[in-house]
C-alpha positions as CSV (number, residue, x, y, z in Angstrom):
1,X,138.4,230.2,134.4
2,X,140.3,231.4,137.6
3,X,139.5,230.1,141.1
4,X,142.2,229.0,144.1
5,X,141.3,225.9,145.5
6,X,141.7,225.2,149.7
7,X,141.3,222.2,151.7
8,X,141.5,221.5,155.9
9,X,140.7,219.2,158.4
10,X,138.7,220.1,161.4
11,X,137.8,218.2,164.5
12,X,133.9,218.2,165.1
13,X,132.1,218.5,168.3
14,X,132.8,214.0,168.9
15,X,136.5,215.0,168.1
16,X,136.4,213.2,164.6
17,X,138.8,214.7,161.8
18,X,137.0,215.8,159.4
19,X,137.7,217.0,155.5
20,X,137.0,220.4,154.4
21,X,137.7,222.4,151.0
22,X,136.7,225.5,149.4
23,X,136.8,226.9,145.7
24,X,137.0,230.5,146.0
25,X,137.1,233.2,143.2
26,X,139.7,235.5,142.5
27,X,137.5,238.3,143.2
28,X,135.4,239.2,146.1
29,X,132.2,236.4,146.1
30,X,129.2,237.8,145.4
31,X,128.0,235.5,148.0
32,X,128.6,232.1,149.7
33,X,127.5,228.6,148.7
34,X,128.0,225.5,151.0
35,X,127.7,222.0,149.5
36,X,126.0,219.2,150.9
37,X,126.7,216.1,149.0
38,X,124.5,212.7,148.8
39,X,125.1,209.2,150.8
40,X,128.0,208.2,149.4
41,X,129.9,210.8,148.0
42,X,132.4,213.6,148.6
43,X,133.4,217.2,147.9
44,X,136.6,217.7,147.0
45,X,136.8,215.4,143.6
46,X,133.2,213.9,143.0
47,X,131.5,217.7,143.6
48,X,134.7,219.1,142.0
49,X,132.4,220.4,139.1
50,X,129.8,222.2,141.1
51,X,132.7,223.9,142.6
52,X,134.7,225.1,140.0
53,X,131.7,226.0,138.1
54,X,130.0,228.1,140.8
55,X,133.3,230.1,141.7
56,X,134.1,230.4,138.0
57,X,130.5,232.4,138.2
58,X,131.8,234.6,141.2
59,X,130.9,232.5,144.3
60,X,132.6,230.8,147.2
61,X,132.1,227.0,147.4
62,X,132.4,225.8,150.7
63,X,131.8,222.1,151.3
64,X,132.4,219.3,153.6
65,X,132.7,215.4,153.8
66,X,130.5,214.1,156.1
67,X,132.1,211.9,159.0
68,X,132.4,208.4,157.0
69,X,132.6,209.7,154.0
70,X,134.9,210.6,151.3
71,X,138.2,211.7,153.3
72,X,136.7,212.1,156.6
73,X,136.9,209.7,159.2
74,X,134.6,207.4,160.3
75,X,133.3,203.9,159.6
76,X,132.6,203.7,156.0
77,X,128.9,205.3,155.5
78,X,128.1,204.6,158.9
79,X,124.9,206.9,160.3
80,X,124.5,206.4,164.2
81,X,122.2,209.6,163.8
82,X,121.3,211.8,161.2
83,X,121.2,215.0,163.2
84,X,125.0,214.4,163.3
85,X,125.3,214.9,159.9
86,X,123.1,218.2,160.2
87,X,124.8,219.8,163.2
88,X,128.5,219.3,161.8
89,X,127.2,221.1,159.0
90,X,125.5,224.0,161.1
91,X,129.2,224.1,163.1
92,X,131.1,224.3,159.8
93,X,129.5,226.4,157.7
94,X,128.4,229.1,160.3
95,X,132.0,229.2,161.5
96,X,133.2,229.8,157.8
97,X,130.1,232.9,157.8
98,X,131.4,234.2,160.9
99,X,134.7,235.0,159.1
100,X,135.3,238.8,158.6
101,X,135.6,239.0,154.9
102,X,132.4,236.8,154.3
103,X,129.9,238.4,157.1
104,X,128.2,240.8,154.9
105,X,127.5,237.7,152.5
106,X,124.2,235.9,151.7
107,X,124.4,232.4,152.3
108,X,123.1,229.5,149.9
109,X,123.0,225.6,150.4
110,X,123.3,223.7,147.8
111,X,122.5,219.8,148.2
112,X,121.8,216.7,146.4
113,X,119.4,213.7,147.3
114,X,120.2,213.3,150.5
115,X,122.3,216.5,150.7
116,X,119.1,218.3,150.3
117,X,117.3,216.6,152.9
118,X,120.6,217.9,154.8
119,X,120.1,221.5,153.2
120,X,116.3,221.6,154.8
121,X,116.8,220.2,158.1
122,X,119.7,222.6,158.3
123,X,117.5,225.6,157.3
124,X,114.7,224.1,159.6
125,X,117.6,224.7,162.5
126,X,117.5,228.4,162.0
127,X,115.3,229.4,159.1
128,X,115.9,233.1,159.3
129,X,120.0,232.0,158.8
130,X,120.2,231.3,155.3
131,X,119.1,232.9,151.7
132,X,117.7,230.1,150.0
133,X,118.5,226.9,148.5
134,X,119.6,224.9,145.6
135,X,118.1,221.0,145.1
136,X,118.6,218.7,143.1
137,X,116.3,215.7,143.5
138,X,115.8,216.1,147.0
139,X,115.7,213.3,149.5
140,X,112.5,215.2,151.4
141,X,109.6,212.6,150.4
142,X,109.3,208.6,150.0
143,X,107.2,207.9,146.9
144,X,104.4,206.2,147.7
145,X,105.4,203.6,144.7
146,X,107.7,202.5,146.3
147,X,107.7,203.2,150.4
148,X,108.6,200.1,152.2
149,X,106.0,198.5,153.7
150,X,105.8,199.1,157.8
151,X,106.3,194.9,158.3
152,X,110.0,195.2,156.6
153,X,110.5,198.2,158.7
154,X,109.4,197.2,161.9
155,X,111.4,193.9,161.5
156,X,114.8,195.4,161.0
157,X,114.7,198.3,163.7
158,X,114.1,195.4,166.1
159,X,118.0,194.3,164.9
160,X,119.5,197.6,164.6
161,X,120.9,198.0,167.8
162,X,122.2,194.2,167.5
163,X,123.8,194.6,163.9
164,X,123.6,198.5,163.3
165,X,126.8,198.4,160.9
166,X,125.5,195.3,159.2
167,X,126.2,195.5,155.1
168,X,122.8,193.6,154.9
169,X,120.1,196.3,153.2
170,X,119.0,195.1,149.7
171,X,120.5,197.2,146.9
172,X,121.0,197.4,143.2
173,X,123.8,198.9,141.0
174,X,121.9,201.9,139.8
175,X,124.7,203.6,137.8
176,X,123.4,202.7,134.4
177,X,119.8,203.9,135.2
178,X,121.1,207.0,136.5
179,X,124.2,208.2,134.2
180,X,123.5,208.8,130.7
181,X,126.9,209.0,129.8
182,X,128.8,205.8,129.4
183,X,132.4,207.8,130.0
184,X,131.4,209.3,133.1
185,X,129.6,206.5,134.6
186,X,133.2,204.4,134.3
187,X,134.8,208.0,135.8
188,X,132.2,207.1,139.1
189,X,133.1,203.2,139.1
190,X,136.6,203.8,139.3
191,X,136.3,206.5,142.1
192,X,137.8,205.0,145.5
193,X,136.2,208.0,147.5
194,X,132.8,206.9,146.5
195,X,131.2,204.3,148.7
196,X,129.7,201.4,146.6
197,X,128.6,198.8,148.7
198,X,125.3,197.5,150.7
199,X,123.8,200.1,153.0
200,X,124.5,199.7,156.6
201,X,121.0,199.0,158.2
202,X,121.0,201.9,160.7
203,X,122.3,204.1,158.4
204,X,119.5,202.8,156.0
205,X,116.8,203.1,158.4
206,X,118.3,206.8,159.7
207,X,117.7,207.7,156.6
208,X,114.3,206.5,155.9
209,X,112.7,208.1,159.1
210,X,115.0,211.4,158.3
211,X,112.9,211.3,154.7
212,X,109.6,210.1,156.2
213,X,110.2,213.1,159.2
214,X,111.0,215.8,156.4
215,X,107.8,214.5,154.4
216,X,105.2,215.4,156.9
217,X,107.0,219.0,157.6
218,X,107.3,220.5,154.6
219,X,104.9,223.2,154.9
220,X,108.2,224.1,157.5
221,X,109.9,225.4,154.4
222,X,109.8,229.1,154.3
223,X,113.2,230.0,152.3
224,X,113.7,230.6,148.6
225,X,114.6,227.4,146.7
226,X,115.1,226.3,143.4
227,X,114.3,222.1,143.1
228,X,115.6,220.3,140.5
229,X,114.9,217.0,138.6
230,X,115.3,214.9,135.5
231,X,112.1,213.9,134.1
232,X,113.3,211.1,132.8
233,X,114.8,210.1,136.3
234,X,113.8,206.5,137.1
235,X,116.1,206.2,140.3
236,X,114.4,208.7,142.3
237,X,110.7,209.9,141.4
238,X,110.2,213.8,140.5
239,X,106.9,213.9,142.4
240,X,108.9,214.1,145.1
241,X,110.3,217.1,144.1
242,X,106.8,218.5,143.0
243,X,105.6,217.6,146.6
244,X,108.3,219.7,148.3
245,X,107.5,223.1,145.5
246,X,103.5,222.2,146.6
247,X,103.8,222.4,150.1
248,X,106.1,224.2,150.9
249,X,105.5,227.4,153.1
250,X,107.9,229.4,150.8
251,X,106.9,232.6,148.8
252,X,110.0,232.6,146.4
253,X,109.9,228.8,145.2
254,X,110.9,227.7,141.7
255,X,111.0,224.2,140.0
256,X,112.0,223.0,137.1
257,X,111.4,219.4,135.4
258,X,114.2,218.6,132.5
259,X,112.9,216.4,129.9
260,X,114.5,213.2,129.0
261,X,117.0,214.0,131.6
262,X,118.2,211.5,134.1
263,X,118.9,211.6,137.7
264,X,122.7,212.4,137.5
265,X,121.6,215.8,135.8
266,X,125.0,217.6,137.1
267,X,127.5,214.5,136.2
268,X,126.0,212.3,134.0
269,X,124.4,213.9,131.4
270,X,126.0,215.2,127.9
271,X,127.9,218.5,128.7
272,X,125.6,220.4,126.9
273,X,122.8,219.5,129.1
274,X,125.3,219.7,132.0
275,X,125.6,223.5,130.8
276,X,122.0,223.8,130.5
277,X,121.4,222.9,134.3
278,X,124.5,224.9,135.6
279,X,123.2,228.0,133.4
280,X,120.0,227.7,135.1
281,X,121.7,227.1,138.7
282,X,123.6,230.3,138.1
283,X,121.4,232.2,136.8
284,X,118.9,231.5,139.7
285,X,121.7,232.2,142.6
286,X,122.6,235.7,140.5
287,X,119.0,236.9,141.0
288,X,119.0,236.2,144.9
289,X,122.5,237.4,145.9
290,X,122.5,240.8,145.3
291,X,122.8,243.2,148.1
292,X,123.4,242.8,151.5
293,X,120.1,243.5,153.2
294,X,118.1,241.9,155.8
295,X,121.4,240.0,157.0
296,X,120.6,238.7,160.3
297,X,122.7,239.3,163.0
298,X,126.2,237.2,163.6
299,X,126.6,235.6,166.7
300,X,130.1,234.7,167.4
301,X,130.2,231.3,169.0
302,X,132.3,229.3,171.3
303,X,134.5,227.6,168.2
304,X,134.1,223.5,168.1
305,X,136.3,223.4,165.5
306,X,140.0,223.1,165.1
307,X,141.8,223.5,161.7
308,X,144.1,220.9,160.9
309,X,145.8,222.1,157.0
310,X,146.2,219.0,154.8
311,X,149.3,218.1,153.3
312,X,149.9,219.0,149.8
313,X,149.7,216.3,147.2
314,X,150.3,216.6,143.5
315,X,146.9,216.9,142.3
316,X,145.7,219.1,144.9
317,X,148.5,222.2,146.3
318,X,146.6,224.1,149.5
319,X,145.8,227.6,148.6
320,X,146.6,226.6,144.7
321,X,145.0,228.2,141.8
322,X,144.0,225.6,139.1
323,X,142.0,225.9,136.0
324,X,140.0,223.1,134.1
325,X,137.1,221.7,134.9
326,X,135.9,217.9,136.3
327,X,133.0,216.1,137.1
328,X,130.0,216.8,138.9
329,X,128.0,215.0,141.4
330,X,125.7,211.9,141.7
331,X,123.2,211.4,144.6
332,X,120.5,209.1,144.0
333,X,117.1,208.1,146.0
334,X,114.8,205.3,147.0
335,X,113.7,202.7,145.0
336,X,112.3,199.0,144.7
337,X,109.6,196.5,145.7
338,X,111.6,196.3,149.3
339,X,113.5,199.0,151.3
340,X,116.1,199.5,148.8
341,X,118.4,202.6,149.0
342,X,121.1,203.2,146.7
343,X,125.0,202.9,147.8
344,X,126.0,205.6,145.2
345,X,123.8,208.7,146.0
Protein backbone atom coordinates (compact mmCIF):
# COMPACT_ATOMS: atom_id res chain seq x y z
CA UNK A 1 0.00 0.00 0.00
CA UNK A 2 1.88 2.84 -1.93
CA UNK A 3 0.65 6.44 -2.02
CA UNK A 4 2.87 9.96 -1.63
CA UNK A 5 1.37 12.19 0.59
CA UNK A 6 1.32 16.40 -0.11
CA UNK A 7 0.22 19.21 1.86
CA UNK A 8 0.04 23.33 1.08
CA UNK A 9 -1.32 26.38 2.24
CA UNK A 10 -3.35 28.68 0.08
CA UNK A 11 -4.75 32.04 0.64
CA UNK A 12 -8.62 32.15 -0.12
CA UNK A 13 -10.55 34.78 -1.80
CA UNK A 14 -10.69 36.99 2.26
CA UNK A 15 -6.82 36.33 2.16
CA UNK A 16 -7.08 33.67 5.04
CA UNK A 17 -4.20 30.82 4.98
CA UNK A 18 -5.70 28.00 4.47
CA UNK A 19 -4.48 24.01 4.88
CA UNK A 20 -4.46 21.81 1.90
CA UNK A 21 -3.26 18.03 1.40
CA UNK A 22 -3.52 15.38 -1.13
CA UNK A 23 -2.93 11.49 -1.09
CA UNK A 24 -2.05 10.65 -4.51
CA UNK A 25 -1.30 7.12 -6.05
CA UNK A 26 1.72 6.01 -7.47
CA UNK A 27 0.06 5.45 -10.69
CA UNK A 28 -2.06 7.60 -12.85
CA UNK A 29 -5.77 8.16 -10.71
CA UNK A 30 -8.38 6.68 -12.19
CA UNK A 31 -10.17 9.72 -11.22
CA UNK A 32 -10.30 12.51 -8.54
CA UNK A 33 -11.98 12.63 -5.10
CA UNK A 34 -12.15 15.80 -2.94
CA UNK A 35 -12.97 15.51 0.79
CA UNK A 36 -15.30 17.56 2.60
CA UNK A 37 -14.99 16.86 6.22
CA UNK A 38 -17.75 17.52 9.13
CA UNK A 39 -17.98 20.67 11.77
CA UNK A 40 -15.27 19.96 13.66
CA UNK A 41 -12.79 18.12 11.97
CA UNK A 42 -9.83 17.97 9.55
CA UNK A 43 -8.17 16.34 6.62
CA UNK A 44 -4.85 15.67 6.95
CA UNK A 45 -4.89 13.32 10.24
CA UNK A 46 -8.70 12.79 11.30
CA UNK A 47 -9.67 11.85 7.41
CA UNK A 48 -6.15 10.31 7.07
CA UNK A 49 -7.97 6.93 6.58
CA UNK A 50 -10.35 7.80 3.77
CA UNK A 51 -7.30 9.07 2.15
CA UNK A 52 -4.97 6.44 2.21
CA UNK A 53 -7.59 4.07 1.60
CA UNK A 54 -9.07 5.66 -1.56
CA UNK A 55 -5.51 6.28 -3.22
CA UNK A 56 -4.46 2.82 -2.12
CA UNK A 57 -7.56 1.88 -4.50
CA UNK A 58 -6.12 4.15 -7.40
CA UNK A 59 -7.55 7.62 -6.67
CA UNK A 60 -6.40 11.08 -5.81
CA UNK A 61 -7.60 12.45 -2.51
CA UNK A 62 -7.73 15.97 -2.40
CA UNK A 63 -9.10 17.67 0.72
CA UNK A 64 -9.12 20.83 2.52
CA UNK A 65 -9.59 22.34 6.14
CA UNK A 66 -12.12 24.71 6.25
CA UNK A 67 -11.18 28.26 7.46
CA UNK A 68 -11.34 27.63 11.52
CA UNK A 69 -10.73 24.41 11.31
CA UNK A 70 -8.10 21.86 11.74
CA UNK A 71 -4.87 23.77 10.61
CA UNK A 72 -6.46 26.55 8.83
CA UNK A 73 -6.86 29.81 10.23
CA UNK A 74 -9.60 31.28 11.63
CA UNK A 75 -11.52 31.64 14.87
CA UNK A 76 -11.95 28.18 16.19
CA UNK A 77 -15.28 26.73 14.32
CA UNK A 78 -16.40 30.04 13.68
CA UNK A 79 -19.19 30.23 10.66
CA UNK A 80 -19.94 34.02 9.63
CA UNK A 81 -21.57 32.32 6.51
CA UNK A 82 -21.93 29.03 5.22
CA UNK A 83 -21.58 29.90 1.54
CA UNK A 84 -17.95 30.63 2.65
CA UNK A 85 -17.30 27.34 3.42
CA UNK A 86 -18.86 26.20 -0.13
CA UNK A 87 -17.14 28.73 -2.39
CA UNK A 88 -13.48 28.07 -0.86
CA UNK A 89 -14.28 24.66 -1.78
CA UNK A 90 -15.54 25.46 -5.41
CA UNK A 91 -12.03 27.78 -5.67
CA UNK A 92 -9.94 24.85 -4.42
CA UNK A 93 -10.97 21.97 -5.87
CA UNK A 94 -11.72 23.37 -9.48
CA UNK A 95 -8.20 24.91 -9.37
CA UNK A 96 -6.74 21.43 -8.50
CA UNK A 97 -9.19 20.03 -11.79
CA UNK A 98 -7.90 22.63 -13.87
CA UNK A 99 -4.34 21.10 -13.53
CA UNK A 100 -3.06 19.44 -16.79
CA UNK A 101 -2.47 15.99 -15.71
CA UNK A 102 -5.94 15.75 -13.93
CA UNK A 103 -8.30 17.49 -16.73
CA UNK A 104 -9.40 14.45 -18.45
CA UNK A 105 -10.45 13.16 -14.89
CA UNK A 106 -13.99 12.60 -13.40
CA UNK A 107 -14.50 14.33 -10.37
CA UNK A 108 -16.12 12.87 -6.96
CA UNK A 109 -17.04 14.60 -3.57
CA UNK A 110 -16.87 12.81 -0.84
CA UNK A 111 -18.43 14.36 2.51
CA UNK A 112 -19.56 13.60 5.83
CA UNK A 113 -22.47 15.16 7.94
CA UNK A 114 -22.05 18.42 7.35
CA UNK A 115 -19.39 17.77 4.69
CA UNK A 116 -22.20 16.40 2.65
CA UNK A 117 -24.37 19.20 3.02
CA UNK A 118 -21.11 20.96 1.69
CA UNK A 119 -20.81 18.22 -1.24
CA UNK A 120 -24.64 19.17 -2.38
CA UNK A 121 -24.54 22.86 -2.20
CA UNK A 122 -21.29 22.61 -4.00
CA UNK A 123 -22.87 20.37 -6.76
CA UNK A 124 -26.00 22.68 -6.60
CA UNK A 125 -23.24 25.62 -7.72
CA UNK A 126 -22.68 23.87 -11.02
CA UNK A 127 -24.47 20.54 -11.23
CA UNK A 128 -23.16 19.64 -14.67
CA UNK A 129 -19.35 20.01 -12.84
CA UNK A 130 -19.07 16.97 -10.96
CA UNK A 131 -19.59 12.98 -11.43
CA UNK A 132 -21.30 12.10 -8.42
CA UNK A 133 -21.05 11.86 -4.84
CA UNK A 134 -20.15 9.98 -1.79
CA UNK A 135 -22.31 10.54 1.72
CA UNK A 136 -22.08 9.53 4.67
CA UNK A 137 -24.90 10.56 6.93
CA UNK A 138 -25.58 13.72 5.33
CA UNK A 139 -26.37 16.88 7.07
CA UNK A 140 -29.24 17.67 4.17
CA UNK A 141 -32.49 17.25 6.39
CA UNK A 142 -33.49 18.11 10.20
CA UNK A 143 -35.54 15.20 11.67
CA UNK A 144 -38.64 16.19 12.53
CA UNK A 145 -37.92 14.31 16.07
CA UNK A 146 -35.96 16.45 16.92
CA UNK A 147 -36.10 20.10 14.88
CA UNK A 148 -35.93 22.91 17.25
CA UNK A 149 -38.89 24.51 17.84
CA UNK A 150 -39.19 28.16 15.86
CA UNK A 151 -39.58 30.04 19.61
CA UNK A 152 -35.74 28.82 20.44
CA UNK A 153 -34.84 29.88 17.04
CA UNK A 154 -36.34 32.97 16.71
CA UNK A 155 -34.93 33.96 20.25
CA UNK A 156 -31.33 33.43 19.50
CA UNK A 157 -31.03 35.01 15.85
CA UNK A 158 -32.26 38.15 17.67
CA UNK A 159 -28.55 37.87 19.62
CA UNK A 160 -26.51 36.71 16.92
CA UNK A 161 -25.30 39.67 15.68
CA UNK A 162 -24.68 40.78 19.45
CA UNK A 163 -22.82 37.52 20.62
CA UNK A 164 -22.26 35.72 17.19
CA UNK A 165 -18.90 33.82 18.54
CA UNK A 166 -20.73 33.14 21.84
CA UNK A 167 -19.67 29.32 23.10
CA UNK A 168 -23.38 29.31 24.48
CA UNK A 169 -25.37 26.56 22.17
CA UNK A 170 -26.50 23.44 24.34
CA UNK A 171 -24.45 20.37 23.50
CA UNK A 172 -23.69 16.94 24.74
CA UNK A 173 -20.50 14.67 24.50
CA UNK A 174 -21.77 12.34 21.85
CA UNK A 175 -18.58 10.20 21.41
CA UNK A 176 -19.73 7.16 23.21
CA UNK A 177 -23.12 7.10 21.25
CA UNK A 178 -21.36 7.48 18.21
CA UNK A 179 -17.97 5.30 18.34
CA UNK A 180 -18.33 1.78 18.82
CA UNK A 181 -14.89 1.26 19.46
CA UNK A 182 -13.60 2.19 22.84
CA UNK A 183 -9.74 2.52 21.40
CA UNK A 184 -10.62 4.84 18.70
CA UNK A 185 -13.04 6.91 20.60
CA UNK A 186 -9.87 7.80 23.15
CA UNK A 187 -7.74 8.19 19.51
CA UNK A 188 -10.68 11.29 18.85
CA UNK A 189 -10.48 12.64 22.61
CA UNK A 190 -6.94 13.02 22.48
CA UNK A 191 -6.88 14.74 19.02
CA UNK A 192 -5.96 18.60 19.38
CA UNK A 193 -7.14 19.32 15.72
CA UNK A 194 -10.55 18.34 16.54
CA UNK A 195 -12.78 21.02 17.99
CA UNK A 196 -14.58 19.78 21.15
CA UNK A 197 -16.31 22.49 22.66
CA UNK A 198 -19.89 24.36 22.71
CA UNK A 199 -21.05 25.48 19.25
CA UNK A 200 -20.67 29.14 18.49
CA UNK A 201 -24.37 30.43 18.02
CA UNK A 202 -23.95 31.82 14.50
CA UNK A 203 -22.15 29.08 13.52
CA UNK A 204 -24.97 26.90 15.13
CA UNK A 205 -27.79 28.75 13.58
CA UNK A 206 -25.65 28.92 9.93
CA UNK A 207 -25.91 25.67 10.01
CA UNK A 208 -29.42 24.92 10.91
CA UNK A 209 -30.88 27.27 8.10
CA UNK A 210 -27.97 25.66 5.67
CA UNK A 211 -29.85 22.08 6.62
CA UNK A 212 -33.41 23.48 6.73
CA UNK A 213 -32.47 25.38 3.01
CA UNK A 214 -30.97 21.95 1.62
CA UNK A 215 -34.17 20.16 3.07
CA UNK A 216 -36.72 21.89 0.97
CA UNK A 217 -34.33 21.51 -2.32
CA UNK A 218 -33.60 18.27 -2.72
CA UNK A 219 -35.53 17.37 -5.67
CA UNK A 220 -32.26 19.95 -6.84
CA UNK A 221 -30.12 16.83 -6.80
CA UNK A 222 -29.52 15.50 -10.19
CA UNK A 223 -25.96 13.69 -9.81
CA UNK A 224 -25.12 10.14 -9.01
CA UNK A 225 -24.70 9.49 -5.27
CA UNK A 226 -24.21 6.81 -3.00
CA UNK A 227 -25.70 7.88 0.84
CA UNK A 228 -24.61 6.11 3.60
CA UNK A 229 -25.73 5.39 7.19
CA UNK A 230 -25.52 3.26 10.31
CA UNK A 231 -28.80 1.86 11.25
CA UNK A 232 -28.07 1.70 14.41
CA UNK A 233 -27.01 5.48 14.45
CA UNK A 234 -28.67 7.32 17.28
CA UNK A 235 -26.64 10.64 16.80
CA UNK A 236 -28.01 11.51 13.53
CA UNK A 237 -31.40 9.80 12.16
CA UNK A 238 -31.11 7.63 8.82
CA UNK A 239 -34.40 8.91 7.58
CA UNK A 240 -32.58 11.67 6.82
CA UNK A 241 -30.66 9.97 4.54
CA UNK A 242 -33.75 7.97 3.07
CA UNK A 243 -35.31 11.55 2.45
CA UNK A 244 -32.37 12.78 0.43
CA UNK A 245 -32.32 8.91 -1.87
CA UNK A 246 -36.51 9.74 -2.05
CA UNK A 247 -36.43 13.02 -3.39
CA UNK A 248 -33.91 13.41 -4.96
CA UNK A 249 -34.04 14.36 -8.86
CA UNK A 250 -31.16 11.92 -9.49
CA UNK A 251 -31.36 8.84 -11.97
CA UNK A 252 -28.18 6.94 -10.64
CA UNK A 253 -28.93 7.04 -6.70
CA UNK A 254 -27.93 4.27 -4.38
CA UNK A 255 -28.32 3.83 -0.52
CA UNK A 256 -27.38 1.70 1.79
CA UNK A 257 -28.55 1.10 5.56
CA UNK A 258 -25.74 -0.95 7.79
CA UNK A 259 -27.25 -2.77 10.49
CA UNK A 260 -26.27 -2.44 14.03
CA UNK A 261 -23.83 0.01 12.72
CA UNK A 262 -23.21 3.35 14.39
CA UNK A 263 -22.74 6.82 13.19
CA UNK A 264 -18.86 6.88 13.06
CA UNK A 265 -19.22 3.97 10.31
CA UNK A 266 -15.62 5.04 8.70
CA UNK A 267 -13.70 5.54 12.23
CA UNK A 268 -15.46 3.99 14.83
CA UNK A 269 -16.49 0.80 14.00
CA UNK A 270 -14.50 -2.63 14.29
CA UNK A 271 -12.07 -2.79 11.26
CA UNK A 272 -13.90 -5.38 9.75
CA UNK A 273 -16.96 -3.33 9.36
CA UNK A 274 -14.63 -0.40 8.52
CA UNK A 275 -13.53 -2.68 5.51
CA UNK A 276 -17.06 -3.57 4.79
CA UNK A 277 -18.03 0.21 4.19
CA UNK A 278 -14.74 1.19 2.35
CA UNK A 279 -15.27 -2.06 0.10
CA UNK A 280 -18.56 -0.77 -0.71
CA UNK A 281 -17.26 2.99 -1.13
CA UNK A 282 -14.78 1.61 -3.64
CA UNK A 283 -16.47 -0.47 -5.30
CA UNK A 284 -19.27 2.09 -6.01
CA UNK A 285 -16.55 4.99 -7.25
CA UNK A 286 -14.90 1.96 -9.53
CA UNK A 287 -18.26 1.54 -11.43
CA UNK A 288 -18.59 5.44 -12.13
CA UNK A 289 -15.06 6.41 -13.05
CA UNK A 290 -14.36 4.80 -15.95
CA UNK A 291 -13.81 6.65 -19.15
CA UNK A 292 -13.54 10.04 -19.89
CA UNK A 293 -16.78 10.93 -21.61
CA UNK A 294 -19.20 13.73 -21.34
CA UNK A 295 -16.36 15.85 -19.47
CA UNK A 296 -17.59 19.29 -19.48
CA UNK A 297 -15.59 21.89 -20.69
CA UNK A 298 -12.58 23.51 -18.41
CA UNK A 299 -12.67 27.06 -17.94
CA UNK A 300 -9.49 28.45 -16.84
CA UNK A 301 -10.09 31.03 -14.17
CA UNK A 302 -8.59 34.15 -12.82
CA UNK A 303 -6.47 32.07 -9.87
CA UNK A 304 -7.64 33.22 -6.05
CA UNK A 305 -5.33 31.08 -4.77
CA UNK A 306 -1.75 31.25 -3.77
CA UNK A 307 0.34 28.18 -2.72
CA UNK A 308 2.13 28.57 0.35
CA UNK A 309 4.30 24.71 0.80
CA UNK A 310 4.21 23.77 4.52
CA UNK A 311 7.20 23.03 6.34
CA UNK A 312 8.23 19.54 6.76
CA UNK A 313 7.67 17.93 10.17
CA UNK A 314 8.60 14.50 11.28
CA UNK A 315 5.37 12.80 10.89
CA UNK A 316 4.39 14.36 7.74
CA UNK A 317 7.68 15.08 4.82
CA UNK A 318 5.88 17.19 1.61
CA UNK A 319 5.80 15.10 -1.44
CA UNK A 320 6.72 11.83 0.98
CA UNK A 321 5.63 8.42 0.29
CA UNK A 322 4.35 6.63 3.42
CA UNK A 323 2.63 3.38 3.94
CA UNK A 324 0.26 2.26 6.86
CA UNK A 325 -2.93 3.17 7.49
CA UNK A 326 -4.82 5.53 10.37
CA UNK A 327 -8.06 6.57 11.32
CA UNK A 328 -11.01 7.57 9.65
CA UNK A 329 -13.42 10.34 10.11
CA UNK A 330 -16.29 11.31 12.54
CA UNK A 331 -19.06 13.88 11.57
CA UNK A 332 -22.11 13.70 13.56
CA UNK A 333 -25.74 15.52 13.28
CA UNK A 334 -28.51 17.12 15.14
CA UNK A 335 -30.00 15.93 18.09
CA UNK A 336 -31.99 16.63 21.40
CA UNK A 337 -35.19 18.15 22.96
CA UNK A 338 -33.47 21.78 22.28
CA UNK A 339 -31.30 22.97 19.30
CA UNK A 340 -28.47 20.78 20.08
CA UNK A 341 -25.64 20.29 17.52
CA UNK A 342 -22.75 18.23 18.14
CA UNK A 343 -19.01 19.88 18.68
CA UNK A 344 -17.36 16.69 17.17
CA UNK A 345 -19.03 16.12 13.72
Amino acid sequence: MEYEYQEAYIRNSRDVQIFTCRWLPLSHPKALVFLCHGYGMECSGFMRECGVRLSCAGYAVIGMDYEGHGRSNGARCYIKKFENIVNDCVDFFKSVCEQDEYQDKRRFLYGESMGGAVALLIHKKDPVFWHGAVLVAPMCKISEKVKPHPVVVNILTKVEEIIPKWKIVPTKDVIDSAFKDPCKREEIRSSKLIYQEKPRLKTALEMLRTSMRLEDSLDQVTFPFFVLHGEADIVTDPEVSRALYEKASSRDKTMKLYPGMWHGLTSGEPDHNIEIVFSDIVEWLDKHSGGCMDQPTLRRSTPLITFTPVAPTIDTMNSKKRRGRGYGNYLCGWRGRRMHHHSSM
